[in-house]
N, C-alpha and C positions, 0 to 999 in steps of 0.2 A: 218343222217346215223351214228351207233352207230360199234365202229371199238375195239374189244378186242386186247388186244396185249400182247403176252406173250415172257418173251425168257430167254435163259439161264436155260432148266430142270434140264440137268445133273443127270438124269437116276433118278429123283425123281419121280416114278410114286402116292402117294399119294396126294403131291403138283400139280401135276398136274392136277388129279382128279377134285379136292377142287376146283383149279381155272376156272377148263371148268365148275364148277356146278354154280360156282357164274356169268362167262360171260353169261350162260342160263338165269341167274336169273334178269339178267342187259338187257336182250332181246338184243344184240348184233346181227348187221345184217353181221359181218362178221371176222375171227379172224384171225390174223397174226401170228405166230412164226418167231420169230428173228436167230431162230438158235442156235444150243448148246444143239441138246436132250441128247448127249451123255456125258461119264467121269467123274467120283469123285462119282456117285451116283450107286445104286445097283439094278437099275430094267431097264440097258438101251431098251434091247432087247422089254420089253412091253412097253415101252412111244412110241419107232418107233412104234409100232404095233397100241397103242391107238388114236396117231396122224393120220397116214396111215384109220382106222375108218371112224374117222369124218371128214376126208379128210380136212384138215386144210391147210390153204396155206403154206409152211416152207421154208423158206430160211437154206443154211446148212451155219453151225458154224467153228467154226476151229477146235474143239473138233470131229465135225463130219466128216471135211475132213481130219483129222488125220486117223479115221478106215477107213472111205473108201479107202485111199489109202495107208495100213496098212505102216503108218509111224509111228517113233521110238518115235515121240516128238509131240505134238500140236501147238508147236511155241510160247505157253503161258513163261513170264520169274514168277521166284519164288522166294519169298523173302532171301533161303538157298538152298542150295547143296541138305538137306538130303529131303526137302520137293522136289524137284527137280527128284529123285530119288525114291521117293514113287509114285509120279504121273506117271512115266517112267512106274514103275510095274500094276500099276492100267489099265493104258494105255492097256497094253497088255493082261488082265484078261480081258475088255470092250471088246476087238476084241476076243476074244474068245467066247464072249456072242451071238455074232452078227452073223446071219445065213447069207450065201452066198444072196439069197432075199432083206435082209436088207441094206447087205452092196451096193448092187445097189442103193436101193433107195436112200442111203445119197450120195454116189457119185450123180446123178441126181438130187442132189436139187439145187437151183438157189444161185446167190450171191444179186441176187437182188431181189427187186417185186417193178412195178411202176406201182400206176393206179391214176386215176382223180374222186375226188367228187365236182360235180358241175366245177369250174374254178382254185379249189385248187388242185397241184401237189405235190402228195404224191410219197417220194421214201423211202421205208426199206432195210434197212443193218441189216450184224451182226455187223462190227465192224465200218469202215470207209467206205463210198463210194470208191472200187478199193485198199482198204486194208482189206481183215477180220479178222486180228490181231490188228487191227489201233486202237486209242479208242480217247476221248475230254473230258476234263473234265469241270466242269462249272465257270472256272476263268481264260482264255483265254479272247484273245480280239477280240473286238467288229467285225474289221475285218476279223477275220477268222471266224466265223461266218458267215458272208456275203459271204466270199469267196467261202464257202462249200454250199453254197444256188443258187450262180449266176454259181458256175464250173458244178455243177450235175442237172441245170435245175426244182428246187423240189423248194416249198414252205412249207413243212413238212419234214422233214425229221426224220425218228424214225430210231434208232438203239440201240444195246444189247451190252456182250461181257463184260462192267465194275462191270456188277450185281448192280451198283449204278444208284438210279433213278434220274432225270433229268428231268426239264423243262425251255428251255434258251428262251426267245421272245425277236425276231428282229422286232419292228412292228405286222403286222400281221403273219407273219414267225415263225418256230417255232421248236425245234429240242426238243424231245422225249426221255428217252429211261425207259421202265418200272420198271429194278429191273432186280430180277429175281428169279424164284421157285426152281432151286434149289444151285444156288451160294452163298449162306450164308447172304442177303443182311439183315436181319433179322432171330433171332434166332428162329426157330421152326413155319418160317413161309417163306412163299411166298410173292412174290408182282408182280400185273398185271396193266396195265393202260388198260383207257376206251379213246379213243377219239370219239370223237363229234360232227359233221359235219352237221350244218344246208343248206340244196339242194339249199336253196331258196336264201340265203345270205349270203353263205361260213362262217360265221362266227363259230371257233372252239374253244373248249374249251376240257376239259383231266382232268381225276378225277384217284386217285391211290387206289386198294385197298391191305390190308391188308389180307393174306388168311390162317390162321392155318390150317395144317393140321396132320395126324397119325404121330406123330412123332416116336411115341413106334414101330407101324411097320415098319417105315423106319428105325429104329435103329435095330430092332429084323434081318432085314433082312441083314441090312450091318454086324452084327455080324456073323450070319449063314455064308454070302461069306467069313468072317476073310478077310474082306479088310483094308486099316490103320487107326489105331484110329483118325490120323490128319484129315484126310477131314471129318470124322463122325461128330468131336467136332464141326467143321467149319458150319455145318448145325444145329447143337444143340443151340450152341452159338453167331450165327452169326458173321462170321467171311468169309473173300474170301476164296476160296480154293489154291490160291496162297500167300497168308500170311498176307495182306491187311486187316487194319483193318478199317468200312465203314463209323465209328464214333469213337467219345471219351469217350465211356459210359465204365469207369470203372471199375464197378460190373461185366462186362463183361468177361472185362480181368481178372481180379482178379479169376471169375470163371475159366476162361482158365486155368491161374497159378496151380490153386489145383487142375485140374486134373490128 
């Protein structure tokens, strides 16, 4: 069983696009959202609507339980005050977007999804199992690890929320998290992960892919809303949209600098 997983849009609807065209193309028997259609990006209102579509299964984000229940803040922290305060205004331009419809359905999205392939127990998060602000990164120990495997009953565990992707193995055990389309985690692109589920002898495996998409139009249209140049570069250039930078490439920065 071939399992898409996506998370972290953030109102990219070209990246998202790109990415349901390539889990097609991957013949994927079923797709995940981790959560986070919403904030920093400038098509929230059609990604709920493209998602809602394909009837995709989605876990809501913290970005998404922010509109739905039209709070002031997502509970994300930021590297400064002023970026802090760009996001505050964006915040509330996003719920503006978002027709009464809408905002039901993210309210109504789960915090979780658990299902079983074959004898393997799969649980999806956005952030932490019973935190969806929580996040892990991949230099922690061995035990917590285990702990987060044996406390929440999962032998998979996937989750979103860092936009950094991730594969930790305990054994056959194994914590996930894809990336994300549209959190900066690469500059002018997306990333999705594939997992892999043999029926017959659970054995998994998880492949990452790379998904350029319309950059020009995402960028034409974040112009047109005159939403902040900050989170725009942050998809341009790959960078988080909370100030987080995902690597040490440089040229990267260096481009940041001259803009």
């Amino acid at each position: 069983m071939k399992i898409g997983i996506i998370s972290d849009i953030h109102g990219n609807l070209p990246g998202l696009k790109e990415c349901l065209t390539v889990l097609a193309q991957e013949g994927v028997d079923q797709i995940v959202c981790l959560g986070d259609l919403v904030q920093f990006g400038p098509f929230p209102a059609e990604v709920i609507d493209l998602l809602q579509r394909n009837d995709i299964d989605t876990l809501q984000g913290n970005c998404d339980r922010a509109v739905a229940k039209d709070r002031d803040d997502t509970g994300d922290s930021f590297e400064n005050v002023q970026w802090d305060y760009l996001a505050s205004e964006l915040l509330q331009w996003t719920k503006d977007q978002i027709t009464p419809e809408q905002r039901r359905y993210l309210k109504k999205l789960p915090s979780e999804l658990r299902f079983n392939v074959g004898s393997r127990r799969i649980l999806c998060v956005h952030g932490l199992p019973g935190n969806i602000n929580g996040s892990i990164q991949g230099n922690v120990a061995n035990e917590v690890y285990d702990l987060l495997f044996s406390r929440n009953s999962c032998d998979i565990l996937i989750l979103g929320h860092t936009h950094e992707m991730l594969l930790q193995h305990r054994g056959t055990r194994m914590i996930i998290n894809p990336g994300s389309i549209g959190g900066g985690t690469l500059p002018g692109e997306a990333t999705i992960a594939v997992l892999d589920i043999n029926e017959e002898n659970t054995t998994a495996s998880v492949c990452w892919h790379r998904v350029p998409f319309d950059s020009v139009l995402f960028e034409k249209k974040y112009r047109h809303e005159g939403l902040p140049e900050t989170f725009l570069n942050c998809v341009l250039l790959g960078r988080d949209p909370r100030g987080k930078w995902h690597n040490d490439d440089f040229i990267r920065r260096q481009k940041w600098a001259e803009r």
